[in-house]
DRENTORDO-235453 format. One record per residue: x, y, z of N, C-alpha, C in turn; residue number from 1; residue in three letters. Coordinates in Angstrom, 3 decimals. Last residue first. Layout:
N
<rec n_px="X" n_py="Y" n_pz="Z" ca_px="X" ca_py="Y" ca_pz="Z" c_px="X" c_py="Y" c_pz="Z" num="NUM" residuo="ALA"/>
...
//
This chain:
106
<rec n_px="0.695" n_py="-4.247" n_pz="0.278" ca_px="0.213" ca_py="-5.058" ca_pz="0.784" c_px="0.710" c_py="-5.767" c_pz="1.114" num="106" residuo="UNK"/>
<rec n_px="2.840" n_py="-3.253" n_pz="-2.020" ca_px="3.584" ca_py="-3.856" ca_pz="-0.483" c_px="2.273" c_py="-3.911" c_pz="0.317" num="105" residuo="UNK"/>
<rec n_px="1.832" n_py="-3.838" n_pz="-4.549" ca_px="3.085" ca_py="-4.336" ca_pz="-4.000" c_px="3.076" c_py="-4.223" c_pz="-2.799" num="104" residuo="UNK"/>
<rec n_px="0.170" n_py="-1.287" n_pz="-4.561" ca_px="-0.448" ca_py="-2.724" ca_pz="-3.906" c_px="0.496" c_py="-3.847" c_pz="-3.520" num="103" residuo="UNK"/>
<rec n_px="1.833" n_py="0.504" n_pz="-5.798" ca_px="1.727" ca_py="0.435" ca_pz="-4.331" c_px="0.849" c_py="-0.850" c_pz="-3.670" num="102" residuo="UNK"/>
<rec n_px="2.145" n_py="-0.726" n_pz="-7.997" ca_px="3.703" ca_py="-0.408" ca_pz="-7.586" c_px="2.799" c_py="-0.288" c_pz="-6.312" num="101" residuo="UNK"/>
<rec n_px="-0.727" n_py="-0.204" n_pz="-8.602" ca_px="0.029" ca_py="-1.415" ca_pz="-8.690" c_px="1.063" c_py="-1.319" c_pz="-7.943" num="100" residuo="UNK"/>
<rec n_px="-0.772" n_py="2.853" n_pz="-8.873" ca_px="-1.363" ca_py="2.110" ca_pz="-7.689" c_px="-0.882" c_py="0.376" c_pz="-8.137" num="99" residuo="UNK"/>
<rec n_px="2.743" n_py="4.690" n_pz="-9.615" ca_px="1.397" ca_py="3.505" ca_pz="-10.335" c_px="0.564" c_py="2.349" c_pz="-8.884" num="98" residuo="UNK"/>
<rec n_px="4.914" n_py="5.823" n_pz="-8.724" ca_px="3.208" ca_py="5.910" ca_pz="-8.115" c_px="2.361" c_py="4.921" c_pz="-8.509" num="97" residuo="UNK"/>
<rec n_px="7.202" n_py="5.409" n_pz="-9.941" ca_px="7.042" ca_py="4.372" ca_pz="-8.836" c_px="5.468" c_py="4.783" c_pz="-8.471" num="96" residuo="UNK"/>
<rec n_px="7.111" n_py="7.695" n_pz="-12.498" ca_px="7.221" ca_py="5.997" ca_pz="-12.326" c_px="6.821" c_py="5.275" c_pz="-11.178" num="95" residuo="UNK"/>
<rec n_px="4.479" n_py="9.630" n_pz="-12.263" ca_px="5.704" ca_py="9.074" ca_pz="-11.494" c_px="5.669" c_py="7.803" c_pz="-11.833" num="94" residuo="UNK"/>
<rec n_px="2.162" n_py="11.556" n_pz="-14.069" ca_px="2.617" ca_py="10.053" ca_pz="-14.079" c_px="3.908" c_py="9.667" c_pz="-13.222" num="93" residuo="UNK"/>
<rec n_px="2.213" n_py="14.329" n_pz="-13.361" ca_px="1.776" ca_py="13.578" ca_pz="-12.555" c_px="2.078" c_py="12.447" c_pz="-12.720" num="92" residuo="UNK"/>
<rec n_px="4.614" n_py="15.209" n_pz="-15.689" ca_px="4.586" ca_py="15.681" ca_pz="-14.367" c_px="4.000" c_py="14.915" c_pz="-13.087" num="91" residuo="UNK"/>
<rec n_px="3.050" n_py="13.568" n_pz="-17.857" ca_px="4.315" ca_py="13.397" ca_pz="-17.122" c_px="4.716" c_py="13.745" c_pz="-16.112" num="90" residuo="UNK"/>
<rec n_px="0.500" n_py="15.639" n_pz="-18.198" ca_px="0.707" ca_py="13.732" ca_pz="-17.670" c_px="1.721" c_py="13.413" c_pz="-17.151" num="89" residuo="UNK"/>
<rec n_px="1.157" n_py="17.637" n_pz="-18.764" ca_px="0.864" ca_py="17.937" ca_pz="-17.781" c_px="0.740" c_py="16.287" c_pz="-17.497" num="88" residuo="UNK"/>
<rec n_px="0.218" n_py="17.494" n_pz="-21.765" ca_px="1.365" ca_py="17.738" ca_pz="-21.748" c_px="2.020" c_py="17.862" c_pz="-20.170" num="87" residuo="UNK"/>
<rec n_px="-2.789" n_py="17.313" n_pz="-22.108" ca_px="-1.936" ca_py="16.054" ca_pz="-22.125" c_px="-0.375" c_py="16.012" c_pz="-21.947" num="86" residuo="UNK"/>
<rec n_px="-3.776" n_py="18.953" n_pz="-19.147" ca_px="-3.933" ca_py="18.652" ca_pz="-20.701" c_px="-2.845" c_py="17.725" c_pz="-21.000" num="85" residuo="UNK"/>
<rec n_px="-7.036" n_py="18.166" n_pz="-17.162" ca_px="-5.559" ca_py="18.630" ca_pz="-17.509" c_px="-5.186" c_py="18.105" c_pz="-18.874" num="84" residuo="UNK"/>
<rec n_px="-9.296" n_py="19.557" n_pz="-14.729" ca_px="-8.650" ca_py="18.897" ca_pz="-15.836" c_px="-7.692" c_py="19.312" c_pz="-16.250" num="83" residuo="UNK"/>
<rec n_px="-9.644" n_py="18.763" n_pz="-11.313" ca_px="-8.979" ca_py="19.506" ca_pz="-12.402" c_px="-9.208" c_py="19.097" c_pz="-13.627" num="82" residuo="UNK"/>
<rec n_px="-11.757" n_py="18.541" n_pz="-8.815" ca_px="-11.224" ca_py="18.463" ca_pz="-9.806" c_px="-10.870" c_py="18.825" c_pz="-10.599" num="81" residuo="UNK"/>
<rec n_px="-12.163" n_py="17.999" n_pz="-4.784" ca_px="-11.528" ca_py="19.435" ca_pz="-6.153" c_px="-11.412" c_py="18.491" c_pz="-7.353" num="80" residuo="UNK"/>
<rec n_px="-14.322" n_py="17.914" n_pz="-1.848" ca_px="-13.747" ca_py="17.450" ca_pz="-3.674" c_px="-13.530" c_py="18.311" c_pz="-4.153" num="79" residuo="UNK"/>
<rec n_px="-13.329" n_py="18.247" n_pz="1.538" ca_px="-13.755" ca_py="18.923" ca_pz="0.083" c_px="-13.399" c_py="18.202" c_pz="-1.138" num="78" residuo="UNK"/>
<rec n_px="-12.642" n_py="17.052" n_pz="3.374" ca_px="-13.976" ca_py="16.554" ca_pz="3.181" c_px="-14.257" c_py="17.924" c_pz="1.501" num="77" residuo="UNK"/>
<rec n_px="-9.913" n_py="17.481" n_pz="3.600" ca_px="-10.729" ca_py="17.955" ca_pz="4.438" c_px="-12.522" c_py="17.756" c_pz="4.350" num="76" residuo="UNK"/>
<rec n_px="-9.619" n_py="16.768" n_pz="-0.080" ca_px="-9.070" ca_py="17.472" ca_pz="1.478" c_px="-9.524" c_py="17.467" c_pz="2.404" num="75" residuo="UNK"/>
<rec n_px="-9.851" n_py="14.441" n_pz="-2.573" ca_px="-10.491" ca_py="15.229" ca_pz="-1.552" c_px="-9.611" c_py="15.480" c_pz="-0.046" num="74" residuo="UNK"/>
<rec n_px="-9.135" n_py="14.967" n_pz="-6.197" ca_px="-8.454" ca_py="14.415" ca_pz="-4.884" c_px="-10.106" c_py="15.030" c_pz="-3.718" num="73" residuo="UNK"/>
<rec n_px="-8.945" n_py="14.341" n_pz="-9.575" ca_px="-9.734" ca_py="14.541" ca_pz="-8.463" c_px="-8.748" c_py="14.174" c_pz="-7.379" num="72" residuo="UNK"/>
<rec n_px="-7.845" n_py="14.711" n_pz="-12.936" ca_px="-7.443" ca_py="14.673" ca_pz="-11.754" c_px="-8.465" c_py="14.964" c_pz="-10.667" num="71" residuo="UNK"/>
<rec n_px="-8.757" n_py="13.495" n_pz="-15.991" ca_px="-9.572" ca_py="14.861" ca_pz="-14.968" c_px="-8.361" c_py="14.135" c_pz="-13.936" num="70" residuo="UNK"/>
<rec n_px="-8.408" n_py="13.881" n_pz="-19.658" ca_px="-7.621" ca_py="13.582" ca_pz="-18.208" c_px="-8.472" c_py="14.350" c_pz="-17.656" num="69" residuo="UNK"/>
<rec n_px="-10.123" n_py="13.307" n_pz="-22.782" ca_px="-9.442" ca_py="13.977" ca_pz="-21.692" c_px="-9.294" c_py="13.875" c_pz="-20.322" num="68" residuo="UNK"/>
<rec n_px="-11.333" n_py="12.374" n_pz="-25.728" ca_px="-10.667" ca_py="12.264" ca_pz="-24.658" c_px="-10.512" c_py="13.239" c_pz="-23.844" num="67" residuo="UNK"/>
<rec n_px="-13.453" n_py="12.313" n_pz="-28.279" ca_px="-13.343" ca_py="13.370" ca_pz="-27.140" c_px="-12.572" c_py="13.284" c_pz="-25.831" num="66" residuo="UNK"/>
<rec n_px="-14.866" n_py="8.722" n_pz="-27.922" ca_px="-13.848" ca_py="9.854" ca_pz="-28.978" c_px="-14.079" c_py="11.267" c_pz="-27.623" num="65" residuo="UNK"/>
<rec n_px="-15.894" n_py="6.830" n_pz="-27.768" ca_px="-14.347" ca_py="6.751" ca_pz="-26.763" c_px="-13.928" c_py="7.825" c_pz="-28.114" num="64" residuo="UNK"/>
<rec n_px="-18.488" n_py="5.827" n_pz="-28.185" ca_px="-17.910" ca_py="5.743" ca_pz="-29.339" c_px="-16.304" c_py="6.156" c_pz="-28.545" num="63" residuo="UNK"/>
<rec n_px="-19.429" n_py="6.354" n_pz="-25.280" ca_px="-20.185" ca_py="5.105" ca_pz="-26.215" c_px="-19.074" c_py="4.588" c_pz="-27.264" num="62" residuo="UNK"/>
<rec n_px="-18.796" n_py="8.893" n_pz="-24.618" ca_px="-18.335" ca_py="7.240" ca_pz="-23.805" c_px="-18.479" c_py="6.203" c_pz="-24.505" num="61" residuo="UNK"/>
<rec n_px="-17.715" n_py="11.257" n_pz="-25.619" ca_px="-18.669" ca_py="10.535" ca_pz="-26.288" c_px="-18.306" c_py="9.286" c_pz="-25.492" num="60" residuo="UNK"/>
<rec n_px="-15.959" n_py="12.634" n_pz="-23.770" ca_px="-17.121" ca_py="13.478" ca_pz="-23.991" c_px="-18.269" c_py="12.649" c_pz="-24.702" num="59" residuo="UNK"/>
<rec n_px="-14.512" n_py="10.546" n_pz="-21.466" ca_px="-14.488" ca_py="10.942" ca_pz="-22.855" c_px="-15.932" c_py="11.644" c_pz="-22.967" num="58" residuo="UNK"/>
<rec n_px="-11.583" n_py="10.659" n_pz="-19.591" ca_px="-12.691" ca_py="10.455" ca_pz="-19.444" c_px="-13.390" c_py="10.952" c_pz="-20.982" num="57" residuo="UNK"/>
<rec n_px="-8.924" n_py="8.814" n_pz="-17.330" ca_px="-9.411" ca_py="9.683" ca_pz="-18.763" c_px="-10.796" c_py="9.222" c_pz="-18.864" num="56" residuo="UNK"/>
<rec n_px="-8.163" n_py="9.990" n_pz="-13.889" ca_px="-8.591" ca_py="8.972" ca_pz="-14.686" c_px="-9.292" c_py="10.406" c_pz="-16.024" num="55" residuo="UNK"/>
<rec n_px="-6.706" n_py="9.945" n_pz="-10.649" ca_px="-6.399" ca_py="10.404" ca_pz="-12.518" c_px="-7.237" c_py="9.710" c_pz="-13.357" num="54" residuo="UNK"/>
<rec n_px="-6.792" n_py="10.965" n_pz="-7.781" ca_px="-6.969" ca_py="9.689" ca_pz="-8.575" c_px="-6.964" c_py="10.083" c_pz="-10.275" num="53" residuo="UNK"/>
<rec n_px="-4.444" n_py="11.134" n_pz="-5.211" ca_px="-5.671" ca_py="11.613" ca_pz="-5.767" c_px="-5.853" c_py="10.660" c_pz="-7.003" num="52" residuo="UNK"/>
<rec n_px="-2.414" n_py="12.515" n_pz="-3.110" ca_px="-3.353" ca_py="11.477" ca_pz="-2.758" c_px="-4.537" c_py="12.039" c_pz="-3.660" num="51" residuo="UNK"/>
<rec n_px="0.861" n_py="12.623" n_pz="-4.421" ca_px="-0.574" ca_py="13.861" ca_pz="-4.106" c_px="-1.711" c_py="12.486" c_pz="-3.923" num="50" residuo="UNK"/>
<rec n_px="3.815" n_py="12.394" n_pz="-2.699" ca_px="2.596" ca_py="11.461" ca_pz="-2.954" c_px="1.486" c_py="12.393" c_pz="-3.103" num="49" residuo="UNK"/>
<rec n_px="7.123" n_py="12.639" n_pz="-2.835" ca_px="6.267" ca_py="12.965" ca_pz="-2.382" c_px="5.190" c_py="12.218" c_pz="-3.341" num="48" residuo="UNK"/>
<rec n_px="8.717" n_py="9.148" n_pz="-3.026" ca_px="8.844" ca_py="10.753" ca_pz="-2.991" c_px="7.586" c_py="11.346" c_pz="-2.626" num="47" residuo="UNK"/>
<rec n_px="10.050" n_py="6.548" n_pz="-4.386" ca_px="9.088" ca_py="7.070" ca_pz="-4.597" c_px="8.825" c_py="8.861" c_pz="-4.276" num="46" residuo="UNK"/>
<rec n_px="11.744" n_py="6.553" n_pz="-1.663" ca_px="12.455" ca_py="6.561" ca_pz="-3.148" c_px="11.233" c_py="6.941" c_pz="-4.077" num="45" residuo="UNK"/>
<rec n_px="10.250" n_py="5.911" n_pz="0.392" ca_px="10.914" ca_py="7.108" ca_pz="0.307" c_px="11.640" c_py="7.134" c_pz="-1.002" num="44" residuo="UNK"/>
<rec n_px="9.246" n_py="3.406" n_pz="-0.297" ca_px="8.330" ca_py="4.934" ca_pz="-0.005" c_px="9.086" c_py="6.100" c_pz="-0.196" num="43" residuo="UNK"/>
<rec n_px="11.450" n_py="1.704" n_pz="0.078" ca_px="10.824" ca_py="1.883" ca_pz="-1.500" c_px="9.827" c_py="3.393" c_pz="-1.455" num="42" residuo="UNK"/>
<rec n_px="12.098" n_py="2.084" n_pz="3.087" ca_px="12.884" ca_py="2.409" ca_pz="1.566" c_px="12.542" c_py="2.773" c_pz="0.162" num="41" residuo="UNK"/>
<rec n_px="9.653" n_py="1.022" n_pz="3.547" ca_px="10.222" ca_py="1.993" ca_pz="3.816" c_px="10.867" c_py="3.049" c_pz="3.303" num="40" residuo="UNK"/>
<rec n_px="9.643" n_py="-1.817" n_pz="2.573" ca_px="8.625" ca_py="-0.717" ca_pz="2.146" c_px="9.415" c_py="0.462" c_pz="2.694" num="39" residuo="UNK"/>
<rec n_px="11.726" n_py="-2.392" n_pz="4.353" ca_px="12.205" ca_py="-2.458" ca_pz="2.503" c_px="11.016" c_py="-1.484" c_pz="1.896" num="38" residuo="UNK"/>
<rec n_px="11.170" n_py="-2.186" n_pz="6.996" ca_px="12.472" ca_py="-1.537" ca_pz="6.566" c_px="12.736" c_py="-1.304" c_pz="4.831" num="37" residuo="UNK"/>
<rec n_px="8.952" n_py="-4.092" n_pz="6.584" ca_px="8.738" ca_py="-2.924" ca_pz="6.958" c_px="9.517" c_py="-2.027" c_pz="6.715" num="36" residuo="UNK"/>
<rec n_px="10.655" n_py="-6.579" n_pz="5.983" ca_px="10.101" ca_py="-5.857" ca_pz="5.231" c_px="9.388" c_py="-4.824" c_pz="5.818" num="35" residuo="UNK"/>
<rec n_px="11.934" n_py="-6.776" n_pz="8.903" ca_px="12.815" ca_py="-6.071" ca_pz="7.404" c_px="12.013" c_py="-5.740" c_pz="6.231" num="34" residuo="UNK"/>
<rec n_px="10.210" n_py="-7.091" n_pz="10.280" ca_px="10.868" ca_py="-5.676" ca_pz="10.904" c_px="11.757" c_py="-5.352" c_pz="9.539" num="33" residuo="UNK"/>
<rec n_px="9.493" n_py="-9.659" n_pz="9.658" ca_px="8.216" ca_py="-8.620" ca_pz="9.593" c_px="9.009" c_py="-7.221" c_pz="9.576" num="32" residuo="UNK"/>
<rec n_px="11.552" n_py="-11.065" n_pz="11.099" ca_px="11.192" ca_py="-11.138" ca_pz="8.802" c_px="10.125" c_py="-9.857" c_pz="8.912" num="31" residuo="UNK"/>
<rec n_px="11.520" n_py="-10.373" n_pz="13.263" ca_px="12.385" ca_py="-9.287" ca_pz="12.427" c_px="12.492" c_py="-9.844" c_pz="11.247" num="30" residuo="UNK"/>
<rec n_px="8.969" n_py="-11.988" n_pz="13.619" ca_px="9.091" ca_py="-11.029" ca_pz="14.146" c_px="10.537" c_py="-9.887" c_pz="13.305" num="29" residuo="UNK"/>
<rec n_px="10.138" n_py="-14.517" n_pz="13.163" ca_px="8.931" ca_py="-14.133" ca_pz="12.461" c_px="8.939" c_py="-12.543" c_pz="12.345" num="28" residuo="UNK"/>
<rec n_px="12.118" n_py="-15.040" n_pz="15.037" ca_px="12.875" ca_py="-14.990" ca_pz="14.210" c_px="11.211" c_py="-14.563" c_pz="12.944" num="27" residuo="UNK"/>
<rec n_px="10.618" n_py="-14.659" n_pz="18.083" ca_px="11.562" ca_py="-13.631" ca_pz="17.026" c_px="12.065" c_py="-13.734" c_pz="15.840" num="26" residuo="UNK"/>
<rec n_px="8.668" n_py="-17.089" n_pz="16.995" ca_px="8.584" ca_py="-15.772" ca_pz="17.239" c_px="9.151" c_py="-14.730" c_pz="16.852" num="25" residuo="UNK"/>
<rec n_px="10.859" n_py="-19.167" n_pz="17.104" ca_px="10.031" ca_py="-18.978" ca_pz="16.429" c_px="9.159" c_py="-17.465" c_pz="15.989" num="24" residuo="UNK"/>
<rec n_px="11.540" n_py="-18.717" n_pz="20.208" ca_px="12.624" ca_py="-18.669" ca_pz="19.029" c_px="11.769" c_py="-17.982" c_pz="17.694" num="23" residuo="UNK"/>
<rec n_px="8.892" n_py="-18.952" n_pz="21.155" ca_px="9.810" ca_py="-17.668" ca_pz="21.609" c_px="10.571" c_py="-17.385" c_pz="20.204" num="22" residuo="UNK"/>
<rec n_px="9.063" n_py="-22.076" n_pz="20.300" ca_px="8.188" ca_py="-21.215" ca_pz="20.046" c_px="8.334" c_py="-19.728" c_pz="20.146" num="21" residuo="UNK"/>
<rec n_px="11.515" n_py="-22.920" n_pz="21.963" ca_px="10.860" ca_py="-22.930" ca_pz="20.387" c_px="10.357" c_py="-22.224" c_pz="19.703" num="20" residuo="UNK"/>
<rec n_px="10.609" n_py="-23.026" n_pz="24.278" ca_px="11.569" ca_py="-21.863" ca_pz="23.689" c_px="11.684" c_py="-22.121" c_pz="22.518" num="19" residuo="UNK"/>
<rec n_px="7.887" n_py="-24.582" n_pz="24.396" ca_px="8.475" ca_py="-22.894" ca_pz="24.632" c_px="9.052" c_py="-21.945" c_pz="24.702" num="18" residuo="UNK"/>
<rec n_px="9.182" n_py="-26.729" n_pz="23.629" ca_px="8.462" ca_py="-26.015" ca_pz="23.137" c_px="7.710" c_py="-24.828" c_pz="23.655" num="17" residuo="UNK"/>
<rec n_px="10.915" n_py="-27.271" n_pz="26.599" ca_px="11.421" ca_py="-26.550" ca_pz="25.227" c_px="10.638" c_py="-26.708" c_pz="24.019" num="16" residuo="UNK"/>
<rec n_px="8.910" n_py="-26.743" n_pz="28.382" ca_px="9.920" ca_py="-25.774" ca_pz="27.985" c_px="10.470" c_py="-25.620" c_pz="26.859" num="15" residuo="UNK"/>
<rec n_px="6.003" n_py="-28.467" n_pz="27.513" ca_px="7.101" ca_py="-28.589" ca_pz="28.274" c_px="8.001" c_py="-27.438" c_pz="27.693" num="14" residuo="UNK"/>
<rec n_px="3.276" n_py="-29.556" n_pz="26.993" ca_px="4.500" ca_py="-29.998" ca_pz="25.867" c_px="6.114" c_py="-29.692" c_pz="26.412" num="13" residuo="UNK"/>
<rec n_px="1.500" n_py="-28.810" n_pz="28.786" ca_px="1.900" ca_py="-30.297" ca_pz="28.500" c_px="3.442" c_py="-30.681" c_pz="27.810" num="12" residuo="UNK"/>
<rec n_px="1.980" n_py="-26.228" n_pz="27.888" ca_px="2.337" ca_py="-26.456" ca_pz="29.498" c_px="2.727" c_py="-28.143" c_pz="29.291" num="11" residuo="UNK"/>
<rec n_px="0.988" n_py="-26.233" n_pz="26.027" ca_px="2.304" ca_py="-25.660" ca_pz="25.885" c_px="2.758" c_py="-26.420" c_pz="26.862" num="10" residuo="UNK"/>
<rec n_px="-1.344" n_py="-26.966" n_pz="26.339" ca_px="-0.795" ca_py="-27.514" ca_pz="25.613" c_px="0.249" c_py="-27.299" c_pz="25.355" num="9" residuo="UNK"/>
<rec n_px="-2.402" n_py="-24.671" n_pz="28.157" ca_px="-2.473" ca_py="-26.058" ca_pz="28.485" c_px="-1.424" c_py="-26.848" c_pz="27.748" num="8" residuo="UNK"/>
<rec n_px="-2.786" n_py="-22.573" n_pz="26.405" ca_px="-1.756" ca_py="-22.538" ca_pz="27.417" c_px="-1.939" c_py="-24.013" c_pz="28.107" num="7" residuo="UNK"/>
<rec n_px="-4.721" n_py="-23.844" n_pz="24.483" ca_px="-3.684" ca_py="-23.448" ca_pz="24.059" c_px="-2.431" c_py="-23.129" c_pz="24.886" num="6" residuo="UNK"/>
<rec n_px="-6.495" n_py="-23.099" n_pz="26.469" ca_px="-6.689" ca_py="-24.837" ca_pz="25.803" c_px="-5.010" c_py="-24.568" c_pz="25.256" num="5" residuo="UNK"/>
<rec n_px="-6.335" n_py="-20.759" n_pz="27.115" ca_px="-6.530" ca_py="-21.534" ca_pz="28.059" c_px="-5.970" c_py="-22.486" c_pz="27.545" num="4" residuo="UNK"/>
<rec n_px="-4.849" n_py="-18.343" n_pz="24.298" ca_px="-5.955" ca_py="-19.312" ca_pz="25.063" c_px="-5.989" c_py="-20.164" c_pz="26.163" num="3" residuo="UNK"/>
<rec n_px="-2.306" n_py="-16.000" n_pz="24.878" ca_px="-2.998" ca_py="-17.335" ca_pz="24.520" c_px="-4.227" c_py="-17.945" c_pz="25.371" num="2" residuo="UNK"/>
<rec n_px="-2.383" n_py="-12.829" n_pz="23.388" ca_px="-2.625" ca_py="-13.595" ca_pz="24.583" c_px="-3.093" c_py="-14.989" c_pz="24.189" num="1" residuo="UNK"/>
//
């Protein structure tokens, strides 16, 4: 909804900066409707999604010896974590998951 001061100034400026502006609009409006259509695409090529977070964690933090993967997610207000062994990475690593690949379509 436009402002007062702002519907004034249209009004001053006359029709055809108001169909300008309309113009303007739709043509903003389906740049917005195609990238919505391209995330779209890219989501579904990606595939299913376990909403959870992977991170390696080490028994000595100080010295980074004793590695090992934990997987966490939360359901329903429950935390589960797994650990997992290094042969079980690939399965969860998906190329397109990498939270980067998804900050892309911010």
């Amino acid at each position: 909804m436009l402002s007062r001061s702002r519907a004034n100034q249209i009004r001053r400026l006359g029709p055809a900066h108001e169909q300008k502006r309309e113009r303007m609009s739709q043509k903003r409006t389906r740049q917005i409707e195609r990238r919505i259509d391209r995330i779209k695409k890219a989501l579904l090529e990606i595939g299913a999604m376990r909403p959870s977070s992977l991170s390696r964690q080490y028994k000595d933090p100080q010295h980074h010896t004793g590695a090992y993967w934990q997987i966490s997610d939360t359901r329903q207000k429950k935390s589960r974590t797994e650990y997992l062994r290094q042969e079980s990475l690939k399965e969860i690593r998906t190329p397109g998951c990498h939270p980067q690949t998804l900050q892309a379509f911010d």
